[in-house]
C-alpha positions as CSV (number, residue, x, y, z in Angstrom):
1,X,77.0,60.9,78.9
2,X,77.0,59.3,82.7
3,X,80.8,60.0,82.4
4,X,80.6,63.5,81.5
5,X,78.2,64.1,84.0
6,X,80.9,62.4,87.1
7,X,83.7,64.1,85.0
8,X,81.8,67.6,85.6
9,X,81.0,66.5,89.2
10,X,84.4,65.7,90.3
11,X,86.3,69.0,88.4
12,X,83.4,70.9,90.0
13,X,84.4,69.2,93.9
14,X,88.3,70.0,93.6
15,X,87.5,73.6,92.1
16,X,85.6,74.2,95.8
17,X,88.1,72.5,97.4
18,X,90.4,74.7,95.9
19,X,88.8,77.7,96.9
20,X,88.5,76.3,100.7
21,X,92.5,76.5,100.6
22,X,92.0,79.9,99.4
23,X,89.6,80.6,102.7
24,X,92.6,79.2,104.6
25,X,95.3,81.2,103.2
26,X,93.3,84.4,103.8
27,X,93.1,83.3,107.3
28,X,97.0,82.9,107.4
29,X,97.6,86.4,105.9
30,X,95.0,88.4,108.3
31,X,96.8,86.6,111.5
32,X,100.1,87.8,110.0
33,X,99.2,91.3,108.6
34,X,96.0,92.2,110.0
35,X,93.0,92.9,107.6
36,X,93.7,96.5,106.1
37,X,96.2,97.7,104.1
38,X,96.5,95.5,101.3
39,X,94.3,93.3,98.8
40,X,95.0,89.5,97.6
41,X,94.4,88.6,94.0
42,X,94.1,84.8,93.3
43,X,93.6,84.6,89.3
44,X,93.9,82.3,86.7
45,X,93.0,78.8,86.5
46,X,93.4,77.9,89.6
47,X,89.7,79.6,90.8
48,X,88.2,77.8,88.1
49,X,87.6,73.9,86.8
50,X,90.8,74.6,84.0
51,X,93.3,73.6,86.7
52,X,95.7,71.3,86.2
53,X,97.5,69.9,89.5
54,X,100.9,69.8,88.7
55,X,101.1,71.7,85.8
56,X,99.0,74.8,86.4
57,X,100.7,77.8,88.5
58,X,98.6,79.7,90.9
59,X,98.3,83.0,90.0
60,X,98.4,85.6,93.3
61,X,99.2,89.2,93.2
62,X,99.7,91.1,96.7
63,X,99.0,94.8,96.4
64,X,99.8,97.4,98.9
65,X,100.9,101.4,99.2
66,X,102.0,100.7,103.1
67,X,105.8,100.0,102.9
68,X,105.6,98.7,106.8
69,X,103.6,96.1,105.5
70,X,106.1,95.6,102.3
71,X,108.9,95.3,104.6
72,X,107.1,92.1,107.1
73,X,107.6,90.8,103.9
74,X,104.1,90.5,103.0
75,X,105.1,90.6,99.1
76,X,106.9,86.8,99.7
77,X,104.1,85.3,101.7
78,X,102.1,84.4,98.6
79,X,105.0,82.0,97.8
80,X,104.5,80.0,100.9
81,X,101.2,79.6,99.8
82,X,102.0,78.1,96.3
């Protein structure tokens, strides 16, 4: 049971450190785009401890009606994220 308990503890660490890169790449988008105008979806596995580095995808939807903001490209900058 010890080993469930570490197994828990250490799925439970990268799932926060997970979500600290998410803090990071909302950082990245607000200094490029500014913060209104569009809204960020991270889904999926990768906000919880079902990840699998290396063979999970991160799931991240970029939605927006301001086609200024489409055309700075803001609908590829997820990609540089994953």
């Amino acid at each position: 049971m010890a080993v469930d308990m570490v197994s828990k503890k250490n799925a439970r660490e990268k799932t926060i450190a997970r979500l600290y890169e998410l803090l990071e790449l909302q950082e990245k988008v607000k200094k490029q785009f500014g913060v209104d105008g569009y809204n960020v979806f991270v889904f999926g596995s990768y906000v919880t401890n079902y990840y699998v580095e290396g063979q999970s995808d991160i799931d991240i939807a970029i939605y927006t009606e301001d086609f200024d903001l489409y055309n700075k490209d803001i609908h590829v900058f997820g990609r540089i994220f994953c």
